[in-house]
Jmol script that loads the backbone (N, CA, C; Angstrom):
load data "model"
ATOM      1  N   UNK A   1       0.840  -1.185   0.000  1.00  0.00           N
ATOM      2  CA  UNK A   1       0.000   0.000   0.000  1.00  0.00           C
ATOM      3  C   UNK A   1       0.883   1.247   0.000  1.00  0.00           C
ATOM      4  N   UNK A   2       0.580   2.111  -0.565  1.00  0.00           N
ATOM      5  CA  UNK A   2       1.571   3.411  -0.906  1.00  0.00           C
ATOM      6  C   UNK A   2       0.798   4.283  -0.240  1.00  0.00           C
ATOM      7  N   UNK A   3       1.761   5.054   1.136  1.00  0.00           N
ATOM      8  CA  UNK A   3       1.176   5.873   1.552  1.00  0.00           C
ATOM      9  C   UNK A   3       1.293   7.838   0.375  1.00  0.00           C
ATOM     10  N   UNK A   4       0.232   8.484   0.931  1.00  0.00           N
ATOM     11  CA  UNK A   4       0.158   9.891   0.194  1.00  0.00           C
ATOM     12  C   UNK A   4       0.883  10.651   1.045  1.00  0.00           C
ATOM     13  N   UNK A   5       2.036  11.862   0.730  1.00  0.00           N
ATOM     14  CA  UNK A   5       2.743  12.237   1.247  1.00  0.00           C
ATOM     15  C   UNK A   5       1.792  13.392   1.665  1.00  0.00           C
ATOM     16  N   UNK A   6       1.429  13.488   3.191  1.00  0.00           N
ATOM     17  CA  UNK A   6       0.463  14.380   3.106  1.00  0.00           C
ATOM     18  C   UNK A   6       1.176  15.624   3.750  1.00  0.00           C
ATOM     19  N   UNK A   7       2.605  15.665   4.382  1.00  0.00           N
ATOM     20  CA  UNK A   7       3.058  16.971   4.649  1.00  0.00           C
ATOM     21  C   UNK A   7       3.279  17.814   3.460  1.00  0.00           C
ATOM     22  N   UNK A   8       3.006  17.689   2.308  1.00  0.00           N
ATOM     23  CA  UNK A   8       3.126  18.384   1.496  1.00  0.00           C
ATOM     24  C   UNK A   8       2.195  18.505   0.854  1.00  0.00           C
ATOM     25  N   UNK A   9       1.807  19.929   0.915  1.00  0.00           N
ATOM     26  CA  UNK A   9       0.262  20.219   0.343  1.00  0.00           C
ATOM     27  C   UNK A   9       0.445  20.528  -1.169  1.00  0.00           C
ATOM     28  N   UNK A  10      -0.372  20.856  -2.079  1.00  0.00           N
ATOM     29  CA  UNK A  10      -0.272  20.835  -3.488  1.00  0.00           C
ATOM     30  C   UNK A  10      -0.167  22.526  -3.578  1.00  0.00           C
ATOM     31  N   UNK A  11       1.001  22.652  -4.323  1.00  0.00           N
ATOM     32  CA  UNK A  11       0.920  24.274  -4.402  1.00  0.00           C
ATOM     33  C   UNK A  11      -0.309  24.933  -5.063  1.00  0.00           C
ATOM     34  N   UNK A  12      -0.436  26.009  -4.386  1.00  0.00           N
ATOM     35  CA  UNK A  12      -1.822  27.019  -4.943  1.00  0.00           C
ATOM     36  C   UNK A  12      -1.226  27.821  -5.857  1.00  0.00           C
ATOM     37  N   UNK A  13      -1.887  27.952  -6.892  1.00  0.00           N
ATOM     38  CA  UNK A  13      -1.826  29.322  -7.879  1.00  0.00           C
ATOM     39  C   UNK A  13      -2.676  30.225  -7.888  1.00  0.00           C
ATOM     40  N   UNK A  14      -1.838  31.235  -7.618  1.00  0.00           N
ATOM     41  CA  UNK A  14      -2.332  32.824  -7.739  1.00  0.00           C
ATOM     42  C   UNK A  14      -3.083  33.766  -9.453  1.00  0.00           C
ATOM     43  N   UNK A  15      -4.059  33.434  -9.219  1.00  0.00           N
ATOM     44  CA  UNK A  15      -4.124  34.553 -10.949  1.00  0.00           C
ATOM     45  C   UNK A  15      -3.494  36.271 -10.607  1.00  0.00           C
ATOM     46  N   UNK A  16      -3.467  36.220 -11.959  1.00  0.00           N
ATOM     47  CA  UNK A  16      -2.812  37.929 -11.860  1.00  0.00           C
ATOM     48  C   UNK A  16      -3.638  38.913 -10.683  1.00  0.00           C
ATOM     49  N   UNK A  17      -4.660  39.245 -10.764  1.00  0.00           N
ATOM     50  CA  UNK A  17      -5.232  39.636  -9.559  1.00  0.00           C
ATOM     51  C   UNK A  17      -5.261  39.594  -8.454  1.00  0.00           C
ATOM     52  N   UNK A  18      -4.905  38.753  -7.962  1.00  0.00           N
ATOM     53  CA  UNK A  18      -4.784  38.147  -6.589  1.00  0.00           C
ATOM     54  C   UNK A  18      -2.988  38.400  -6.201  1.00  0.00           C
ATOM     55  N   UNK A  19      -2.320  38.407  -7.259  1.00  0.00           N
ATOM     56  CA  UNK A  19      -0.915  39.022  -7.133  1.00  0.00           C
ATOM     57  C   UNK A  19      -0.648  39.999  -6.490  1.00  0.00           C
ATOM     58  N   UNK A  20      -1.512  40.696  -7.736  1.00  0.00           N
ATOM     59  CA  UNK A  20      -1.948  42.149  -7.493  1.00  0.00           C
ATOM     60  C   UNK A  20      -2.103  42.709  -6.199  1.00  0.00           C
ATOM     61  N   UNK A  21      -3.183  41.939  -5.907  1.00  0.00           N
ATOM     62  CA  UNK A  21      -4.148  42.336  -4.524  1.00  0.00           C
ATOM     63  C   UNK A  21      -3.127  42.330  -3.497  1.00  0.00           C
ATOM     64  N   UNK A  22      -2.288  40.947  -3.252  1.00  0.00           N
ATOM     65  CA  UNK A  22      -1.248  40.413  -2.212  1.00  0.00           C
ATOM     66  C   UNK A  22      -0.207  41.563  -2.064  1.00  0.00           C
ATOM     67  N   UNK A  23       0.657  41.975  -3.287  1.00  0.00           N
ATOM     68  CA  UNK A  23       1.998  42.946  -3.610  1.00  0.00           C
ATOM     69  C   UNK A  23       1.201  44.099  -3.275  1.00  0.00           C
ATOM     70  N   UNK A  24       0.388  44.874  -3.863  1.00  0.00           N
ATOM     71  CA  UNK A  24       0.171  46.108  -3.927  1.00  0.00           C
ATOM     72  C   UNK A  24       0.738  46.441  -5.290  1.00  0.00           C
ATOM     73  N   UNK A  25       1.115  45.662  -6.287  1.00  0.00           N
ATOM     74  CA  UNK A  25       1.881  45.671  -7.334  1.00  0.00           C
ATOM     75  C   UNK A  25       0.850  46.357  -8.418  1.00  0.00           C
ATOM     76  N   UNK A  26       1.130  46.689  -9.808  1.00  0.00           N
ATOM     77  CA  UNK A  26       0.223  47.020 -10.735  1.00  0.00           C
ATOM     78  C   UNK A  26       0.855  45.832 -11.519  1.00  0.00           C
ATOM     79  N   UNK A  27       0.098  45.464 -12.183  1.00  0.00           N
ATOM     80  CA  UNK A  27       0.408  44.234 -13.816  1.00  0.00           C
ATOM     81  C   UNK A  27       1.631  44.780 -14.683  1.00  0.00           C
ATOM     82  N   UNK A  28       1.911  45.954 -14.753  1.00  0.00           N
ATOM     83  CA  UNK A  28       3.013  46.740 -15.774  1.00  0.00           C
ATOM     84  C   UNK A  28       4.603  46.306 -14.628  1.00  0.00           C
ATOM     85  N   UNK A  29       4.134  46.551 -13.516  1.00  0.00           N
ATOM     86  CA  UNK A  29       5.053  46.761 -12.317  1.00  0.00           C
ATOM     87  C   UNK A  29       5.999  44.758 -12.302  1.00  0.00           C
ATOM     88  N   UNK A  30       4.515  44.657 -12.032  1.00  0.00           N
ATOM     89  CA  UNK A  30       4.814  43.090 -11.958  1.00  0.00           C
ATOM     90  C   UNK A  30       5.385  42.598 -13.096  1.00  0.00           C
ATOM     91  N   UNK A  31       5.237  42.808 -14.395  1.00  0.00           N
ATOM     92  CA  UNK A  31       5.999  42.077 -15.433  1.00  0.00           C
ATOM     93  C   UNK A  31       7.277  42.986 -15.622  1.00  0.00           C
ATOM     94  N   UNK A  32       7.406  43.839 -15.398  1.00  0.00           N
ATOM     95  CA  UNK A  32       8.777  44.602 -15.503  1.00  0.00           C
ATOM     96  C   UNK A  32       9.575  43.878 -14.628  1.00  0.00           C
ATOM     97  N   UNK A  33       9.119  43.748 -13.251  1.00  0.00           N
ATOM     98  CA  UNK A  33      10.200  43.051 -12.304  1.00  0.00           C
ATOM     99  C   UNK A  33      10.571  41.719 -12.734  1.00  0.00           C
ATOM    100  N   UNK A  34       9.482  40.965 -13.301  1.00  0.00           N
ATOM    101  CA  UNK A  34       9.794  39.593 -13.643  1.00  0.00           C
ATOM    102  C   UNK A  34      11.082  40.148 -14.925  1.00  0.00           C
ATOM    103  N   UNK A  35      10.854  40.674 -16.207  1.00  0.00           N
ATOM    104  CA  UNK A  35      11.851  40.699 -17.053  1.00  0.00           C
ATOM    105  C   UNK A  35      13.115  41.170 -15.805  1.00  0.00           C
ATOM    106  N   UNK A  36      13.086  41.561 -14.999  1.00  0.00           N
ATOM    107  CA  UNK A  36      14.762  42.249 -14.541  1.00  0.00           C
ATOM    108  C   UNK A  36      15.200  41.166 -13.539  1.00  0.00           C
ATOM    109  N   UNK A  37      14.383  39.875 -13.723  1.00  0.00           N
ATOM    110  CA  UNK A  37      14.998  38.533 -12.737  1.00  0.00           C
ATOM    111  C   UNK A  37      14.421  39.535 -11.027  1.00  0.00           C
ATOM    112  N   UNK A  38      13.721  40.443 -10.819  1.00  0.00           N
ATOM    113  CA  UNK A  38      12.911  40.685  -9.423  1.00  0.00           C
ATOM    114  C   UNK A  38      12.134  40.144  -9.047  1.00  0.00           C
ATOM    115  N   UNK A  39      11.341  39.336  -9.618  1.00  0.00           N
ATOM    116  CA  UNK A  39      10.173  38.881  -9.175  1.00  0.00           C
ATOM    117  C   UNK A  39       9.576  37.275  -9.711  1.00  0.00           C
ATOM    118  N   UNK A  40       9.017  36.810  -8.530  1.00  0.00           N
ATOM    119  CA  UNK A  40       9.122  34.979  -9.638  1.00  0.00           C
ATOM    120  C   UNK A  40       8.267  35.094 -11.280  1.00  0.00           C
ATOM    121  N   UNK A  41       8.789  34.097 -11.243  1.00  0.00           N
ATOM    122  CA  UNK A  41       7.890  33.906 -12.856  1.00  0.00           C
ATOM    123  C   UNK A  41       6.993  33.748 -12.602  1.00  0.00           C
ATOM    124  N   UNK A  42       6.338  33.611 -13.649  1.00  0.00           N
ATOM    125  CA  UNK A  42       5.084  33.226 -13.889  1.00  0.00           C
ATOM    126  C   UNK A  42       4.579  31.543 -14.447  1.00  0.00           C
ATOM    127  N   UNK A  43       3.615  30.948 -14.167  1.00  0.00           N
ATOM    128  CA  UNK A  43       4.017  29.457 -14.452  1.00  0.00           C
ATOM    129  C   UNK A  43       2.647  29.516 -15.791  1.00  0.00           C
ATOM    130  N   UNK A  44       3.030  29.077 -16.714  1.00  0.00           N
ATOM    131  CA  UNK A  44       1.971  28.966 -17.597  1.00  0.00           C
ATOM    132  C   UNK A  44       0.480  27.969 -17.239  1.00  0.00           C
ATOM    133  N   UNK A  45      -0.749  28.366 -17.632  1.00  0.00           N
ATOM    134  CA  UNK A  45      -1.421  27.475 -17.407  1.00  0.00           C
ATOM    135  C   UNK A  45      -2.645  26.785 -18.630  1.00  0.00           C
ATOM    136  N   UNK A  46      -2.250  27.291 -19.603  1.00  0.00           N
ATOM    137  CA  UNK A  46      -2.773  27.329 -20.564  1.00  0.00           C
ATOM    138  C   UNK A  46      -2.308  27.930 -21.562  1.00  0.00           C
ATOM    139  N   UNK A  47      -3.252  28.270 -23.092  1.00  0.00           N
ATOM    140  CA  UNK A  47      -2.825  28.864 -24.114  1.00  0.00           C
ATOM    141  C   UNK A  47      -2.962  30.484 -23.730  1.00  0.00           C
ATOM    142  N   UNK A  48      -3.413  31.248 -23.017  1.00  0.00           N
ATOM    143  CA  UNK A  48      -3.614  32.129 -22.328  1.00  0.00           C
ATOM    144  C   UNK A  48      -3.657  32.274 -21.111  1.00  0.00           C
ATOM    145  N   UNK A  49      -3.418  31.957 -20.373  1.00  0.00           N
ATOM    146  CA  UNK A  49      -3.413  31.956 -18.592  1.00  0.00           C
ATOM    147  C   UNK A  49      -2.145  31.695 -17.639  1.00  0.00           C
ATOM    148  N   UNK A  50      -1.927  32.169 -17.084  1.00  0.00           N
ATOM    149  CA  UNK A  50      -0.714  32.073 -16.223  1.00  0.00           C
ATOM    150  C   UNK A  50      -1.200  32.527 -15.077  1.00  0.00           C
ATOM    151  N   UNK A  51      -0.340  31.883 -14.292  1.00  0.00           N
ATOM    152  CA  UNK A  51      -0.688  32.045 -12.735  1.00  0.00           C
ATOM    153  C   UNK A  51       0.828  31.780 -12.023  1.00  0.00           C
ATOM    154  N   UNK A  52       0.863  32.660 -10.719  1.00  0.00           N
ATOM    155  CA  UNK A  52       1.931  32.295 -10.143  1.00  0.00           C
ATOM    156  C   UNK A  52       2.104  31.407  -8.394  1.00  0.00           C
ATOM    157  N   UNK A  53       2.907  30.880  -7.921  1.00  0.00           N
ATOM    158  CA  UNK A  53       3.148  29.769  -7.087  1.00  0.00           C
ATOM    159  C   UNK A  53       2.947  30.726  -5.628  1.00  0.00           C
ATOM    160  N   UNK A  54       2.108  30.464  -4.894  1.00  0.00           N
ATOM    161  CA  UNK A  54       1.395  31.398  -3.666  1.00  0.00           C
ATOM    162  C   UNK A  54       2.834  31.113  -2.851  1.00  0.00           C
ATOM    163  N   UNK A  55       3.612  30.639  -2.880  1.00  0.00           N
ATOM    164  CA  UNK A  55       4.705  30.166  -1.877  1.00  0.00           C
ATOM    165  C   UNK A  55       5.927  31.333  -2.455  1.00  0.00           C
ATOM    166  N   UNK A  56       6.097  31.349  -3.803  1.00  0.00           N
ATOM    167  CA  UNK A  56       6.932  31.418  -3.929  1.00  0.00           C
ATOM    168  C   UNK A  56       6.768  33.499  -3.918  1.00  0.00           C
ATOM    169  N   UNK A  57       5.518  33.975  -3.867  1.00  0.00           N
ATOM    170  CA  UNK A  57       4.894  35.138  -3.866  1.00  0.00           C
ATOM    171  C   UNK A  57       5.073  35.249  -2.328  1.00  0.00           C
ATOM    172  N   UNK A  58       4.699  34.477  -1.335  1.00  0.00           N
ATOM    173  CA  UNK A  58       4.751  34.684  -0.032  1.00  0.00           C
ATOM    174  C   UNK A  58       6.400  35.214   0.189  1.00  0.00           C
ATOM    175  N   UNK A  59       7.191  34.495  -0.382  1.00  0.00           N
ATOM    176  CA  UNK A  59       8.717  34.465  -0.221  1.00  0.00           C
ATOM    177  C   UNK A  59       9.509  35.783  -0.477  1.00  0.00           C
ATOM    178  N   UNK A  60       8.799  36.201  -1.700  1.00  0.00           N
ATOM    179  CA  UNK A  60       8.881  37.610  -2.457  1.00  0.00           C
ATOM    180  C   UNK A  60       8.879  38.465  -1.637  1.00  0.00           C
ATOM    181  N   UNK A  61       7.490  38.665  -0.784  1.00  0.00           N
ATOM    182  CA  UNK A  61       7.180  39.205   0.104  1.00  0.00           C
ATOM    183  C   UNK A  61       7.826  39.449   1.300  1.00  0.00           C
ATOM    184  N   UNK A  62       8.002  38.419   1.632  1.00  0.00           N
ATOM    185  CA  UNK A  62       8.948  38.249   3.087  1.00  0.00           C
ATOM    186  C   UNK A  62      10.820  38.380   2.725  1.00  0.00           C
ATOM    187  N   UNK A  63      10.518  38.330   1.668  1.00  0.00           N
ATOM    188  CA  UNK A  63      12.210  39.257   1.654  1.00  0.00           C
ATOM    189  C   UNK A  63      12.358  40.302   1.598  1.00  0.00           C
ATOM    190  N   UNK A  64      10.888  40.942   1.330  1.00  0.00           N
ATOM    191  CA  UNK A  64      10.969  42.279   0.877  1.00  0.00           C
ATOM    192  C   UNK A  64      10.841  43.184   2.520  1.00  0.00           C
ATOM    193  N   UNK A  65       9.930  42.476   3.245  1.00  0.00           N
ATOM    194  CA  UNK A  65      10.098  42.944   4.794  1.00  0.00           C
ATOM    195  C   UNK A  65      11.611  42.724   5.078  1.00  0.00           C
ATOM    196  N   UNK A  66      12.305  41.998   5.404  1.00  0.00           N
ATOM    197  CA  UNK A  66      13.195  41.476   5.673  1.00  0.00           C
ATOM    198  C   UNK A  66      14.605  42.612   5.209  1.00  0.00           C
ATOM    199  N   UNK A  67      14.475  43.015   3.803  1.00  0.00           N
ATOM    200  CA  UNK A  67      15.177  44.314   3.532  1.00  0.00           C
ATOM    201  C   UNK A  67      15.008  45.159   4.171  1.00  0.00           C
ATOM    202  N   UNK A  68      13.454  45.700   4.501  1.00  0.00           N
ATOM    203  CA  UNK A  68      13.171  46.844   4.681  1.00  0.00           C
ATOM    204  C   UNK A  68      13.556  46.669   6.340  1.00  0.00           C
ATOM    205  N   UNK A  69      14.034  45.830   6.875  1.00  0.00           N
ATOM    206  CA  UNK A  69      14.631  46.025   8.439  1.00  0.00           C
ATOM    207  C   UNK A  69      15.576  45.684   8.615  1.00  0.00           C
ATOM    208  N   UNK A  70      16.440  45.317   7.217  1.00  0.00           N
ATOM    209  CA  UNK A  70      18.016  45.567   7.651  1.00  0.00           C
ATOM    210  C   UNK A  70      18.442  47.076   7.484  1.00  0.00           C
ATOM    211  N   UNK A  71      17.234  47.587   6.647  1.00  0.00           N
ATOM    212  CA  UNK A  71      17.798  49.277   6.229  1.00  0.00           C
ATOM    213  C   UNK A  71      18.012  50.204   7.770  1.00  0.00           C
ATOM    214  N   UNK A  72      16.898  49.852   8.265  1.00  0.00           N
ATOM    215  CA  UNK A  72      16.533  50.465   9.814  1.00  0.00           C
ATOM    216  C   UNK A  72      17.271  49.750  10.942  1.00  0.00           C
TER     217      UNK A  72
END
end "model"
wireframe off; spacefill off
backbone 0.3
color backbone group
């Protein structure tokens, strides 16, 4: 019997909006940073759709605090 690895949950994807909402980012903002290697990619999800990895957006985030209190 094969157990399911259940400490590991299935990553969530974020649509552009919800990026949005999380960063405070604008869509122009957000793809600029991605072209300058700032910000994660984007994971394709279709012939039109992309979405990005809620973990790896959380991470974004928390480095970005993390700067802002080595400055201070």
């Amino acid at each position: 019997m094969e157990l399911e690895n259940v400490s590991q949950p299935h990553p969530r994807i974020l649509r552009l909006p919800q990026v949005m909402d999380r960063t405070a980012l604008s869509r122009s903002t957000i793809y600029q940073y991605m072209s300058e290697g700032e910000f994660p990619e984007s994971v394709g999800l279709g012939s039109r759709a992309v979405g990005w990895v809620e973990g790896e957006i959380n991470d974004w985030l928390q480095t970005k605090i993390q700067q802002r209190e080595e400055v201070h």
